[in-house]
C-alpha positions in Angstrom: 171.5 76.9 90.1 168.3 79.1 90.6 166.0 79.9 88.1 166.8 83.5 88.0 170.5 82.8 86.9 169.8 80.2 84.8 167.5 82.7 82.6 170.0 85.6 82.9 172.5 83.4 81.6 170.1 82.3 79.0 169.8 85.7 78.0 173.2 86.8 77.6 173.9 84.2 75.6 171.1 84.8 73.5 171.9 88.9 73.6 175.8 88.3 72.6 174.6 86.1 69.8 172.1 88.2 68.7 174.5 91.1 68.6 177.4 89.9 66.8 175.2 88.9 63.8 173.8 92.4 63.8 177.1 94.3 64.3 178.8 92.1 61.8 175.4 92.6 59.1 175.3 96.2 59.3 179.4 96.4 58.4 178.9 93.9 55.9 175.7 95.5 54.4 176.9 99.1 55.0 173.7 99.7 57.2 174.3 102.4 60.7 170.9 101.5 61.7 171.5 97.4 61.7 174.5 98.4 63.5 173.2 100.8 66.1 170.9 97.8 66.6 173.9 95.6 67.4 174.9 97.9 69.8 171.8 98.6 71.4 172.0 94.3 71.6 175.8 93.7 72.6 174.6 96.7 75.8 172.4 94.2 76.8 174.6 91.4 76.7 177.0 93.5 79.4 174.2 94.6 81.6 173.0 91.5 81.8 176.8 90.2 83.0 176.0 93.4 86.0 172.5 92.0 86.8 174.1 88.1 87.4 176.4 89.9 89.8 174.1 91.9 91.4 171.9 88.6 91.5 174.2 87.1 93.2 175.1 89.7 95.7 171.1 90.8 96.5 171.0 87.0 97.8 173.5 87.3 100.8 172.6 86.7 103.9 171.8 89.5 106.2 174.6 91.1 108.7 174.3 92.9 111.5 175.5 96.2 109.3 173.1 95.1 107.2 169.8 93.5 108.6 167.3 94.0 105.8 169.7 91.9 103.4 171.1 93.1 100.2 168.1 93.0 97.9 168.5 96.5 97.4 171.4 95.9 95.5 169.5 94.9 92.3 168.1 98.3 92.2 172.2 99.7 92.0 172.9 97.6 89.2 169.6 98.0 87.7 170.7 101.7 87.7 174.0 101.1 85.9 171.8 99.5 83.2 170.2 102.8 83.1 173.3 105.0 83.1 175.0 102.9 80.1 171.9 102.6 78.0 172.1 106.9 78.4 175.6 106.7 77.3 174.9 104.2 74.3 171.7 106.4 72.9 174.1 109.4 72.7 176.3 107.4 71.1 173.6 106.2 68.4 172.6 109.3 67.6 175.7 110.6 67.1 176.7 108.3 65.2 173.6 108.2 62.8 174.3 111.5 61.4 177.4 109.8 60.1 175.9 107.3 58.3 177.0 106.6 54.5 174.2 106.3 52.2 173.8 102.4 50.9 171.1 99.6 49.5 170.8 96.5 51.2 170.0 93.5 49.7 166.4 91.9 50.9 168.0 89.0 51.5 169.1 91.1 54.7 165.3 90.2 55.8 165.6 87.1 56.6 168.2 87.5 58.6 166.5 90.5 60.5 163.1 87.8 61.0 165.7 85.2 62.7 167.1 87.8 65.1 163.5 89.1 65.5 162.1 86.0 66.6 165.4 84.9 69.1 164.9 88.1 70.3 161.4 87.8 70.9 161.3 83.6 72.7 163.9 85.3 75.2 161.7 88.2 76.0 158.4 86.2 76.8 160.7 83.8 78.7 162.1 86.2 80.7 158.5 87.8 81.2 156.8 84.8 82.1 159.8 83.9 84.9 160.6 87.5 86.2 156.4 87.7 87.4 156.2 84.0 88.7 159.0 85.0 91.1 158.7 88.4 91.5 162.6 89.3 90.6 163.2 93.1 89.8 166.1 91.7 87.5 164.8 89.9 85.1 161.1 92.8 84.6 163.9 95.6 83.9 165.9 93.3 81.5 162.1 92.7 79.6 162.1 96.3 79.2 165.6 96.4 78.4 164.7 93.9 75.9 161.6 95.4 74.1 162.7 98.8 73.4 165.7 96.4 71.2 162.4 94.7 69.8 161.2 97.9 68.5 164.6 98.9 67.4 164.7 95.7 65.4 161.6 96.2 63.8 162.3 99.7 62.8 165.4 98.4 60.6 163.4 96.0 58.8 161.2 98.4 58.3 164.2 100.9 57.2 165.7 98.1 54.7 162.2 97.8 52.8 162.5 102.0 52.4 165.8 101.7 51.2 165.1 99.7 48.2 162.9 102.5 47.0 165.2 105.0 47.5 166.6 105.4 44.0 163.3 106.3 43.1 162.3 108.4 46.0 165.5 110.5 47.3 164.0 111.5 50.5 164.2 107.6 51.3 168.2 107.5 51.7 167.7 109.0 54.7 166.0 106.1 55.9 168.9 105.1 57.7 169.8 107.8 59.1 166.7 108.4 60.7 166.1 105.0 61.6 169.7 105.2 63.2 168.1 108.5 65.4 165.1 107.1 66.5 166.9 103.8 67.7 169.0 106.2 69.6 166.4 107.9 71.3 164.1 104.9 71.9 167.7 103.9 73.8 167.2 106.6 76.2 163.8 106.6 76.7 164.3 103.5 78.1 167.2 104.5 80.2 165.3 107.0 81.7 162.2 104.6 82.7 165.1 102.2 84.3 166.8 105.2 85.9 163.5 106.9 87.2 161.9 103.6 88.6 164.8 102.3 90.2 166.0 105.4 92.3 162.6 105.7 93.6 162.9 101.9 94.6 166.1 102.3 95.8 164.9 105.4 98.6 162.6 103.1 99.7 159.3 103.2 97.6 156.2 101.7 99.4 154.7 98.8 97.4 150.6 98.8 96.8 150.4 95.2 96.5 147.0 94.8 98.1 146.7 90.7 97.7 149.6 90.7 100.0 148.3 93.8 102.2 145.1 91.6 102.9 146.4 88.4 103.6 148.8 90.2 106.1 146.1 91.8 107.9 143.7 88.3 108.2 146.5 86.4 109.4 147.6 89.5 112.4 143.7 89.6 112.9 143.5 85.7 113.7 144.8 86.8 116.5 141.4 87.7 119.4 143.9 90.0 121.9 144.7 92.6 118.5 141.8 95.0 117.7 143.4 96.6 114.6 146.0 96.9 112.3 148.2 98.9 109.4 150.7 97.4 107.2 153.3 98.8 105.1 155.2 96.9 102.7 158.7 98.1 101.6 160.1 96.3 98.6 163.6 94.8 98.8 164.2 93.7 95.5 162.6 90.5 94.6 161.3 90.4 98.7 159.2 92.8 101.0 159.9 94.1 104.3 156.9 94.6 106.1 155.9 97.5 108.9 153.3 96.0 111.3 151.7 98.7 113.6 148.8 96.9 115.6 146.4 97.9 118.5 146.0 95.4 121.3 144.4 94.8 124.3 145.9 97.1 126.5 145.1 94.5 129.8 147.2 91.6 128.4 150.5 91.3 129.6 153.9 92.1 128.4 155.1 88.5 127.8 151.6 87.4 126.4 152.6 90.6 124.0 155.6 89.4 123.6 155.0 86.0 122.3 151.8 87.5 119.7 154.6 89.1 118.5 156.6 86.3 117.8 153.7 84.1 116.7 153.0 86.8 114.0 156.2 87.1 112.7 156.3 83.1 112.5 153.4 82.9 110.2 154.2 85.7 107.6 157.5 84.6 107.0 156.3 81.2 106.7 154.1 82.1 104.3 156.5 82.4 100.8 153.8 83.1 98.4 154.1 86.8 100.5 157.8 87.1 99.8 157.9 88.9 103.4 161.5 87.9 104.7 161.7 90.8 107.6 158.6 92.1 109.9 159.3 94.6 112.3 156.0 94.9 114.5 155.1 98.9 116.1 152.9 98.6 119.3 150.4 101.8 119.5 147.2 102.4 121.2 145.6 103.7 118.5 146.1 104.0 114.8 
C-alpha cells in the first residue's frame, strides 16, 4: 500500500475517533459547541473516505479517452470536501442559536487536551507527507484539519468562560457563540477548498520555478535547440509539461524527431520533477 493511503487511512481513523468522543461529550456535558466540534470532526472522517477513492481513481492508468491520466480527479473530490463542509457550517450555525444554556465540568479539559493533541500528531503527519510527495489530497485534508484545530481550541476556550458565567451573564452565551464562529470558520474553509480547487481543476498553470529551471538545462543540453518556454500544468499530485523550443532550422526532420524523443526520455526519467506527460511545440521563434 502507498504512502498516501496508508496516511488517509491513518487519518480517518484518527478523525472517526476523535469525533465520536466529541459528539458523545457535548450530549453528555450538554455543550452545542463540543458538539458542533464533533461534527465539524465526524465531516472529516467522510471526506476523507471520498479522498481514498478519489486516490485511488487519480492513479489509473491513462486511456486513449483519457491521455493525461486521471489526476484531475482529486481536484472533484477535493471539491465535494468543499461542498459538504458548506453544507455542515450552515448546519452549525443553525444549530448554535439552539443551544440550551449549561456548565461544564473542567474535568471536560482534559479530555478537550487529548483530542487536541490526536488532532494535532495527525495534522503534522499529514503535512510533513502531503509536501514530500507532492499529493493535492493529503495539503487540502491539512487545511481541512486545522480550521477543526481552531475549532477545538475555541471550545476549550468556551468551557473556561462558562464557569464564570453565573457571575457574568453575558458569559452563557459562550456557547452559543462559540457554536457560530465554529460554523463559520467551517465555511471559510469550504470556500478556500472550493476556490483553489476549481481553478485547479480548469487547468491552473503551476509557478514552480525549481522545476521550470531544471526543465529548461536539461532541453538546453541539447547544442541543435537555441531556446525554450515551458509551461507546467498540474495534474493532481503530477505535472504535464508544454515544451515549445526553437531549433536549428537546417537539421533534419528525423534528427528532430529523435531530440524530441531524447527530451521526453530524460524529464520523465527524472521523478524528483513529477513530469509524467510532455507534449513538445516546434516554432521558429518564441
Amino acid at each position: 500500500m502507498k504512502l498516501e493511503f496508508k496516511i488517509l487511512i491513518y487519518s480517518m481513523i484518527n478523525n472517526l475517533a476523535i469525533s465520536i468522543i466529541k459528539v458523545v461529550g457535548g450530549i453528555l456535558f450538554g455543550l452545542s459547541s463540543l458538539f458542533a466540534d464533533g461534527m465539524h470532526t465526524f465531516s472529516d472522517f467522510v471526506t476523507d473516505i471520498v479522498c481514498l477513492i478519489g486516490a485511488k481513481i487519480s492513479k489509473k492508468r491513462p486511456t486513449k479517452m483519457h491521455p493525461f491520466g486521471f489526476g484531475k480527479v482529486e481536484y472533484l473530490t477535493n471539491l465535494f470536501v468543499g461542498i459538504v463542509l458548506l453544507l455542515l457550517g450552515i448546519f452549525i450555525i443553525y444549530n448554535g442559536f439552539g443551544h440550551k444554556e449549561n456548565i461544564p465540568p473542567l474535568s471536560l479539559l482534559i479530555l478537550l487536551f487529548v483530542v487536541f493533541m490526536l488532532k494535532l500528531i495527525a495534522i503534522l503527519v499529514m503535512h510533513k507527507t502531503g509536501e514530500k510527495i507532492n499529493s493535492q489530497l493529503l495539503i487540502t485534508s491539512v487545511k481541512e484539519s486545522t480550521a477543526d484545530l481552531y475549532s477545538t481550541i475555541g471550545v476549550i476556550i468556551i468551557t473556561i468562560l462558562l464557569q464564570f458565567s453565573e457571575k457574568i451573564k453575558i458569559l452563557k452565551y459562550s456557547d452559543m457563540v462559540g457554536s457560530v464562529l465554529i460554523g463559520i470558520i467551517v465555511l471559510r474553509s469550504a470556500y478556500q477548498i472550493i476556490r483553489e480547487n476549481s481553478l485547479l481543476l480548469i487547468g491552473e498553470v503551476e509557478d514552480n520555478k525549481e522545476v521550470i529551471e531544471k526543465v529548461k538545462e536539461f532541453v538546453l543540453q541539447e547544442k541543435e535547440i537555441e531556446d525554450t518556454k515551458v509551461c507546467l500544468v498540474k495534474y493532481g499530485s503530477y505535472y504535464q509539461l508544454q515544451l515549445i523550443i526553437v531549433m536549428n532550422p537546417k537539421i533534419s526532420l528525423s534528427k528532430v524527431t529523435k531530440i524530441e524523443d531524447e527530451i521526453k526520455r530524460k524529464i520523465v526519467r527524472h521523478r524528483s520533477l513529477k513530469i509524467k506527460y510532455v507534449t513538445i511545440f516546434i516554432k521558429d521563434k518564441i
